[in-house]
KOLLO-414597 format. One record per atom (N, C-alpha, C, O): residue number from 0; residue in one letter; atom name; z, x, y. Coordinates in pm, 1 decimal, decimal comma. Example, Ala and Ser with C-alpha at 12.3 -4.5 7.8 and 13.67 -1.06 7.14 Angstrom:
SITE:resi:resn:name:w:u:v
SITE:0:A:N:780,0:1319,0:-569,0
SITE:0:A:CA:780,0:1230,0:-450,0
SITE:0:A:C:780,0:1320,0:-330,0
SITE:0:A:O:846,5:1423,6:-331,9
SITE:1:S:N:708,0:1285,0:-225,0
SITE:1:S:CA:714,0:1367,0:-106,0
SITE:1:S:C:787,0:1290,0:3,0
SITE:1:S:O:803,9:1340,9:113,8
***
This chain:
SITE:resi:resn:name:w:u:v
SITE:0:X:N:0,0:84,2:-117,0
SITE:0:X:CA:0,0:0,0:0,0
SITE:0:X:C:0,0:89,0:123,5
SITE:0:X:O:47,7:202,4:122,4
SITE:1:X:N:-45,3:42,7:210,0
SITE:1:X:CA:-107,8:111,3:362,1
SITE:1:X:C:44,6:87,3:420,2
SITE:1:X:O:102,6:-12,0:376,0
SITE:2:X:N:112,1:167,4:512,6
SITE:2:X:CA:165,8:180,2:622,8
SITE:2:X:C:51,6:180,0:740,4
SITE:2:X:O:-32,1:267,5:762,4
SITE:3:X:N:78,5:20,5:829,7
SITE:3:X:CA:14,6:31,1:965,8
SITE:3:X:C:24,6:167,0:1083,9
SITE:3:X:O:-60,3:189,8:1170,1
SITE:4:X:N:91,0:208,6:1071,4
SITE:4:X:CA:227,7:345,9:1162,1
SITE:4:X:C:142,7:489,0:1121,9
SITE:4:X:O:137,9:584,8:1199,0
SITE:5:X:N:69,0:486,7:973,0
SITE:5:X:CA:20,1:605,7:922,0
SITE:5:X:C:-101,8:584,7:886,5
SITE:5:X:O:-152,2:657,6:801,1
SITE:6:X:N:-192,1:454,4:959,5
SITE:6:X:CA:-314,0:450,9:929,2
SITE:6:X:C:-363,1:527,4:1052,0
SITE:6:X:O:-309,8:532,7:1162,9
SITE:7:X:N:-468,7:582,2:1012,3
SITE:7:X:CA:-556,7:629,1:1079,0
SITE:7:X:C:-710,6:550,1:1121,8
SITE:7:X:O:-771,1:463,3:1059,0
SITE:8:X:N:-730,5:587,9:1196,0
SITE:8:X:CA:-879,6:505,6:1286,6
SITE:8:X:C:-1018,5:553,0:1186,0
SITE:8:X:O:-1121,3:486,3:1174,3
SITE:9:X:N:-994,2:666,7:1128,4
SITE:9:X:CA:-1108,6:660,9:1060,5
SITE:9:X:C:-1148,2:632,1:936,3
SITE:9:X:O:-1255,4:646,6:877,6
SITE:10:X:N:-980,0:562,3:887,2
SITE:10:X:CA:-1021,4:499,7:772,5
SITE:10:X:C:-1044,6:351,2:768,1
SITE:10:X:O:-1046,5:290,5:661,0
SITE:11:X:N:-1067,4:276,1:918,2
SITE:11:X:CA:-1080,4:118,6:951,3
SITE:11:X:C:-1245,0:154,5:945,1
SITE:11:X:O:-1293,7:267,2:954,5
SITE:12:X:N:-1311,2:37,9:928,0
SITE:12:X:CA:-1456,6:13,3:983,5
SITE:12:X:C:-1484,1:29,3:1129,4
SITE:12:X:O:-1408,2:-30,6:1205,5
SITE:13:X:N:-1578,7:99,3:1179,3
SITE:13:X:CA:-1627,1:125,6:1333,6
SITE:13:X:C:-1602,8:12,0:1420,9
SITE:13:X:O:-1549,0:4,7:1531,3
SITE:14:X:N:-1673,2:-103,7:1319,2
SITE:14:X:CA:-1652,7:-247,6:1372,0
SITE:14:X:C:-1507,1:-291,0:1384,5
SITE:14:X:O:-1497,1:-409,4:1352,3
SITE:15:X:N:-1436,5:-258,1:1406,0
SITE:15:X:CA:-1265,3:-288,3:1360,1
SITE:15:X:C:-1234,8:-239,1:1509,1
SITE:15:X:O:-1166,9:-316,9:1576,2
SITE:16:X:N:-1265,0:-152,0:1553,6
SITE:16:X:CA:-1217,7:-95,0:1680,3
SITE:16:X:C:-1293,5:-73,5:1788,9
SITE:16:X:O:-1256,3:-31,8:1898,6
SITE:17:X:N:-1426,6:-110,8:1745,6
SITE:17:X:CA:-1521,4:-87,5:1869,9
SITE:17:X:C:-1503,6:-218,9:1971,4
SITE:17:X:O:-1450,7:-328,5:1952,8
SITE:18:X:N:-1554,3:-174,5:2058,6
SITE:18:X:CA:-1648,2:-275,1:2145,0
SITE:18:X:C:-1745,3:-372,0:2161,8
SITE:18:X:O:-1843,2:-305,0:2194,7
SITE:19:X:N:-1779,5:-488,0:2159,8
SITE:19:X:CA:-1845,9:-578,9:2123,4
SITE:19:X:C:-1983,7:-528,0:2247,8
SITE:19:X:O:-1972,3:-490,9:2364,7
SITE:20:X:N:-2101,7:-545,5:2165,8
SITE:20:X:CA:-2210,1:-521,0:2301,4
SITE:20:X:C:-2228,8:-588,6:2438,2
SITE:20:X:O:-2207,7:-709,8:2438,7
SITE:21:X:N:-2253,2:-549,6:2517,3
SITE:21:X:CA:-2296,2:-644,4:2650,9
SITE:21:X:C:-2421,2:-582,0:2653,2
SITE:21:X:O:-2464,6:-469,6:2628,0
SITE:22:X:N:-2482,9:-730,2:2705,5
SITE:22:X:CA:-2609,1:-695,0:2727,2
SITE:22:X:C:-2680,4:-766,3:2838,3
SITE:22:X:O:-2702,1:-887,4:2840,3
SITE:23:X:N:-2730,7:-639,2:2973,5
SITE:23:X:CA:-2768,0:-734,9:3105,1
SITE:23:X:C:-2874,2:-743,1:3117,0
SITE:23:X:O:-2958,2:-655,7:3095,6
SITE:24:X:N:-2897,9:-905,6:3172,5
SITE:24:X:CA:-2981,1:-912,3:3208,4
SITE:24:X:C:-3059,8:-971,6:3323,6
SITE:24:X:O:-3004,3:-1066,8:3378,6
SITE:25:X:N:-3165,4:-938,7:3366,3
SITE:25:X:CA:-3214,3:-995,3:3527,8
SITE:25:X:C:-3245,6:-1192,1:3499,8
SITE:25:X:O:-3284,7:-1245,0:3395,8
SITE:26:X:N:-3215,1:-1251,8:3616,9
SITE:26:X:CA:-3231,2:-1412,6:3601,1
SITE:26:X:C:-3381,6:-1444,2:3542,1
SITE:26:X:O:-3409,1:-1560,5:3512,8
SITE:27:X:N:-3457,7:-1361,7:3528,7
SITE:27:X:CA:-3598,7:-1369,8:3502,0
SITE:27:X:C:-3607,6:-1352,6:3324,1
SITE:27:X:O:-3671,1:-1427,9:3250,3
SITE:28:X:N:-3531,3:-1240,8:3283,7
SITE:28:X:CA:-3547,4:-1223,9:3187,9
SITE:28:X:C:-3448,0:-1315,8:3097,9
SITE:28:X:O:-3462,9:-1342,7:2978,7
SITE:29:X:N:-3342,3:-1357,4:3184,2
SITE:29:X:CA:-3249,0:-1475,3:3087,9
SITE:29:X:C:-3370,3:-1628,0:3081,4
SITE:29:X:O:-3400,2:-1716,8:3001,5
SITE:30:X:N:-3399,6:-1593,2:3189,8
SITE:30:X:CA:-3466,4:-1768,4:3209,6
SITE:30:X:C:-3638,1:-1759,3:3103,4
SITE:30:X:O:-3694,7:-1859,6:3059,9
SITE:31:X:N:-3680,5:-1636,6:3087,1
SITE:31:X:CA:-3738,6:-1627,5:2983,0
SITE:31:X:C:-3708,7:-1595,1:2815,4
SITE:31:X:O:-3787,4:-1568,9:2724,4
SITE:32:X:N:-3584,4:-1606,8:2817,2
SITE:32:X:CA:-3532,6:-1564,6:2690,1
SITE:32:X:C:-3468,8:-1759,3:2637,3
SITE:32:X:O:-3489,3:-1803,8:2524,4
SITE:33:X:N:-3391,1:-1845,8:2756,1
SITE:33:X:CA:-3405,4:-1950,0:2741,1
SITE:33:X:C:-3568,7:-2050,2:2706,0
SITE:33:X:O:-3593,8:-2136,6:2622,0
SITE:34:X:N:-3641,3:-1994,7:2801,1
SITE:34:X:CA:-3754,5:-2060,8:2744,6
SITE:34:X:C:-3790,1:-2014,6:2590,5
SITE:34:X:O:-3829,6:-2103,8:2515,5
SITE:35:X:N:-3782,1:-1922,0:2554,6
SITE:35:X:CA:-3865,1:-1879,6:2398,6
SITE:35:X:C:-3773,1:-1955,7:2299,2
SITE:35:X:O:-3813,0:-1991,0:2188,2
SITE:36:X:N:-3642,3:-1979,8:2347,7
SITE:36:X:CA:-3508,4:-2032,5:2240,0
SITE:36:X:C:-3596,3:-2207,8:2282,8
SITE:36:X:O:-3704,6:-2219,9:2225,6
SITE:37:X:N:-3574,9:-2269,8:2328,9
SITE:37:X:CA:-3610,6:-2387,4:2375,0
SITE:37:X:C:-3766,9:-2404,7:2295,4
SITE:37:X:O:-3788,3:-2507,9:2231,7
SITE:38:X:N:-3841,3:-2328,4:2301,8
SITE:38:X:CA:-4006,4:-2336,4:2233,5
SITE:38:X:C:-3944,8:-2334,5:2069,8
SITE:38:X:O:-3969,3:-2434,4:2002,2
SITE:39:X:N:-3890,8:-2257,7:2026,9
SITE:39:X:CA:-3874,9:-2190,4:1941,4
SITE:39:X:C:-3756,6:-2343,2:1867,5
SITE:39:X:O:-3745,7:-2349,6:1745,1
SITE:40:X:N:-3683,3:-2446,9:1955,0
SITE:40:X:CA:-3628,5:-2519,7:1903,4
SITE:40:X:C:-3723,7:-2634,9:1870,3
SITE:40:X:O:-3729,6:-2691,6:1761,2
SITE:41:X:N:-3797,8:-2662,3:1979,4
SITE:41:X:CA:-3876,9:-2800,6:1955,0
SITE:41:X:C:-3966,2:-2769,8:1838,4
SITE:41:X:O:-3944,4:-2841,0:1740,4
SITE:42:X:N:-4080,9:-2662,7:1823,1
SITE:42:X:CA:-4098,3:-2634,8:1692,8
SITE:42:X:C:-4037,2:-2674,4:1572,9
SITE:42:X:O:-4082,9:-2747,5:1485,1
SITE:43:X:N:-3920,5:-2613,5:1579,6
SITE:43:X:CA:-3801,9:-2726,4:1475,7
SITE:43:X:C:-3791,4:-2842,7:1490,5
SITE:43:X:O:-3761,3:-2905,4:1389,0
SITE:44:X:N:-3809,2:-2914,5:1608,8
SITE:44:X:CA:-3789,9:-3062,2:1594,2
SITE:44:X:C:-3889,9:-3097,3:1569,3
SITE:44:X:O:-3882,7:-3193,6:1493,1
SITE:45:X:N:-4047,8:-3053,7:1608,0
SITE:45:X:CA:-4175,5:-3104,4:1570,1
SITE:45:X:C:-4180,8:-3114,5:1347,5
SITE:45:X:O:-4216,8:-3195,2:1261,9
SITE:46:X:N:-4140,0:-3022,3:1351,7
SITE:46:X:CA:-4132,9:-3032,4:1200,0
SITE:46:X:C:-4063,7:-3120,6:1151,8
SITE:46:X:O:-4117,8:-3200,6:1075,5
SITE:47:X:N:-3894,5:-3134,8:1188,4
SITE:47:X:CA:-3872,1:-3237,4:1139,6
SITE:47:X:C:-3893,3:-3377,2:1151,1
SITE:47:X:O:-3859,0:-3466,3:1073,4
SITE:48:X:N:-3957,1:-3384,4:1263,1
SITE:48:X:CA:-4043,7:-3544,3:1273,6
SITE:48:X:C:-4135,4:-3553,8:1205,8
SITE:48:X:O:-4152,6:-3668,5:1164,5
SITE:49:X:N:-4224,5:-3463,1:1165,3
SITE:49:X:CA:-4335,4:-3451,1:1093,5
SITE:49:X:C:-4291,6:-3486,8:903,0
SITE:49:X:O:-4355,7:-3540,7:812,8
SITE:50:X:N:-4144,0:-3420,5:910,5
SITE:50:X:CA:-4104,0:-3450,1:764,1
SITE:50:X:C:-4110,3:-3575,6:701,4
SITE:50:X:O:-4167,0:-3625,6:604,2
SITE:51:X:N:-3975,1:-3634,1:856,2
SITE:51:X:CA:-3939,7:-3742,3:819,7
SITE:51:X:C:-4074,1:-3861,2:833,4
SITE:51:X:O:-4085,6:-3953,5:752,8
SITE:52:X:N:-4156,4:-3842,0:933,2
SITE:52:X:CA:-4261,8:-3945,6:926,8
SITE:52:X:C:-4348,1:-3933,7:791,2
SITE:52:X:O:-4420,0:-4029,4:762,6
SITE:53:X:N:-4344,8:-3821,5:706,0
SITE:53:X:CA:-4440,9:-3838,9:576,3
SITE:53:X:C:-4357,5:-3955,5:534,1
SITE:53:X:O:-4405,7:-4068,4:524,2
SITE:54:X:N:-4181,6:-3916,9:499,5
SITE:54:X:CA:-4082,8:-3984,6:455,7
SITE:54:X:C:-4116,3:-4134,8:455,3
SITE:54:X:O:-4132,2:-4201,1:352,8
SITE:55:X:N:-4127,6:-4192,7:612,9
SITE:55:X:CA:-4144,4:-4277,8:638,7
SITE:55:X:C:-4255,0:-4385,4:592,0
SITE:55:X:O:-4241,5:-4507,2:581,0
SITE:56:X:N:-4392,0:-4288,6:562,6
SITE:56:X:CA:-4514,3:-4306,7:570,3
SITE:56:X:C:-4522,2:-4326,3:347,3
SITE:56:X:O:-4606,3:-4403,6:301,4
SITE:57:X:N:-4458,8:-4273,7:281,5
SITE:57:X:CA:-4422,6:-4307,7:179,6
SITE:57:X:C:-4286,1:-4402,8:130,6
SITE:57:X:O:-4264,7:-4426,5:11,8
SITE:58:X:N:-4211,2:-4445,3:225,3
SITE:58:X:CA:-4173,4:-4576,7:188,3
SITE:58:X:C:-4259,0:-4703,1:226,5
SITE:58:X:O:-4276,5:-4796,6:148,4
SITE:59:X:N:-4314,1:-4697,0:361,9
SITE:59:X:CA:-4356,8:-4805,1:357,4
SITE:59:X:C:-4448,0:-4812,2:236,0
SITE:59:X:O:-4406,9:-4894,7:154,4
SITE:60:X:N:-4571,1:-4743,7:196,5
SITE:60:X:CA:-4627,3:-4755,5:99,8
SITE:60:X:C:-4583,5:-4807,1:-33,8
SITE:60:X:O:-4660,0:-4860,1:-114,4
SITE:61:X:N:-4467,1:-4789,9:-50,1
SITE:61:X:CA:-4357,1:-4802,6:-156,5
SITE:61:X:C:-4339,4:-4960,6:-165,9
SITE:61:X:O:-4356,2:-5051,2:-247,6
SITE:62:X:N:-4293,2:-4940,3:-27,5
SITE:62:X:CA:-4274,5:-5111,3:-11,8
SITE:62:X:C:-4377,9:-5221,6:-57,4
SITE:62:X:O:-4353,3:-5318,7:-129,0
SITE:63:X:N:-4512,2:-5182,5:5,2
SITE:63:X:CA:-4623,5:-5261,5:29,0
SITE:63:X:C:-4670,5:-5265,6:-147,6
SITE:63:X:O:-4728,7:-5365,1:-190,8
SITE:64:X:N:-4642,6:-5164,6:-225,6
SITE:64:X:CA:-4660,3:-5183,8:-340,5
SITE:64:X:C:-4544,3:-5310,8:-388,1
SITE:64:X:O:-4564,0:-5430,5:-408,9
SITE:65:X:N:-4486,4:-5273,1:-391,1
SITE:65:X:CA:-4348,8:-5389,6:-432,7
SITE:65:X:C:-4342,0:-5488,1:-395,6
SITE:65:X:O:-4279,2:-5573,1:-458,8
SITE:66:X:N:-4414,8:-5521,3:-257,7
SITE:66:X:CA:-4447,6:-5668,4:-211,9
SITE:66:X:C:-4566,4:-5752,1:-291,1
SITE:66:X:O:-4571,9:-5874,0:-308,0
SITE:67:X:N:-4622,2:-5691,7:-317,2
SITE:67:X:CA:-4777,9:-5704,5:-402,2
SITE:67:X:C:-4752,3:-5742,1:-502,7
SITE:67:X:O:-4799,4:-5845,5:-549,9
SITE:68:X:N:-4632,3:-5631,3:-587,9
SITE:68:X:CA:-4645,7:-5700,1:-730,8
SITE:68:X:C:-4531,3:-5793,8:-744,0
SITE:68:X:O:-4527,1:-5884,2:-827,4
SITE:69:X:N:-4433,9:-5765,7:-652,4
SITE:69:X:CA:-4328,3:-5933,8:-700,0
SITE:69:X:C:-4308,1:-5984,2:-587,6
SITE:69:X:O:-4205,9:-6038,5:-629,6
SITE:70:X:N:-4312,3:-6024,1:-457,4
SITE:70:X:CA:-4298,0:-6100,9:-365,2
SITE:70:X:C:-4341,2:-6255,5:-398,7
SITE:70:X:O:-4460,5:-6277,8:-418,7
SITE:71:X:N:-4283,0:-6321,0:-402,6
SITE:71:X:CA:-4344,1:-6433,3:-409,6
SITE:71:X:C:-4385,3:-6504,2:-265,5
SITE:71:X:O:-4346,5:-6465,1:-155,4
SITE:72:X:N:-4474,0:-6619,1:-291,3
SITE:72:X:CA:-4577,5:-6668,8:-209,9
SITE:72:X:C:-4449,6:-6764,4:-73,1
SITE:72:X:O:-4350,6:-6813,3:-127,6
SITE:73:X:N:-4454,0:-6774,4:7,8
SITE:73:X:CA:-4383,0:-6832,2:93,2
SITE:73:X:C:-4349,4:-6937,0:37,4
SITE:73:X:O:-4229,1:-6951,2:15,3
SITE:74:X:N:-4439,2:-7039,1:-1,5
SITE:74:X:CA:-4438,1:-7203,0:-72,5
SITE:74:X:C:-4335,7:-7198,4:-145,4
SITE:74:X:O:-4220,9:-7221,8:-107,7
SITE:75:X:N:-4364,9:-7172,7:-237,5
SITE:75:X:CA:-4296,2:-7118,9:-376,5
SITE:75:X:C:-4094,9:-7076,3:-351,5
SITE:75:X:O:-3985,5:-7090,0:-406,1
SITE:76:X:N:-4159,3:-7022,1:-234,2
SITE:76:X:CA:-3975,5:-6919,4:-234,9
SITE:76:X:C:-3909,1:-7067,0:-151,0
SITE:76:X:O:-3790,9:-7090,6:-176,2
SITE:77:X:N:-3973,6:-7153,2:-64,9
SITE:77:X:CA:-3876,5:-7229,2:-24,6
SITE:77:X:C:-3876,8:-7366,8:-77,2
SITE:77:X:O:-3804,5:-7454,5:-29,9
SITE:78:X:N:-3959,3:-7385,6:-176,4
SITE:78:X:CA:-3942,1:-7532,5:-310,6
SITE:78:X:C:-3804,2:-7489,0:-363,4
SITE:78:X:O:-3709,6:-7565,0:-342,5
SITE:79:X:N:-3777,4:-7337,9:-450,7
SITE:79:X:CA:-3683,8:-7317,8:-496,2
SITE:79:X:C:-3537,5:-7307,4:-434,4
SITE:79:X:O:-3428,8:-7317,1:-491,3
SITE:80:X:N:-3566,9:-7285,3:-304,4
SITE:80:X:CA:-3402,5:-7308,0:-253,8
SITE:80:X:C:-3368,7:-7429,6:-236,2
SITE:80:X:O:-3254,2:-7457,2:-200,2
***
């Protein structure tokens, strides 16, 4: 077992004691680094609309099959109630 009192710094990870990076930058280059994150998100949202509309685009189909083969005729469904 380690004594805290008799550890030494070079037996921790670099990451354990360093400094976290900063990194500057001019309003030009933030406001272009927001735009590429922002492009770079809707892309992601274009896809997932694109998913979910196949999604979409194969239930209804789903449906329209299932109406076809057992739906019954309007007449019919309100004699029986």
């Amino acid at each position: 077992m380690y004594n805290i009192s008799t550890l030494s710094f070079d037996m921790l990870p670099t990451s354990y004691y360093s400094k976290p990076s900063v990194y500057v930058l001019s309003d030009s280059q933030w406001t272009e680094y927001k735009r590429q994150q922002a492009l770079a998100e809707i892309t992601e949202l274009n896809k997932l609309i694109a998913g979910h509309q196949q999604a979409i685009d194969r239930l209804k189909e789903t449906r329209k099959i299932l109406e076809a083969d057992y739906a019954q005729p309007e007449e019919q469904a309100t004699v029986t109630e």
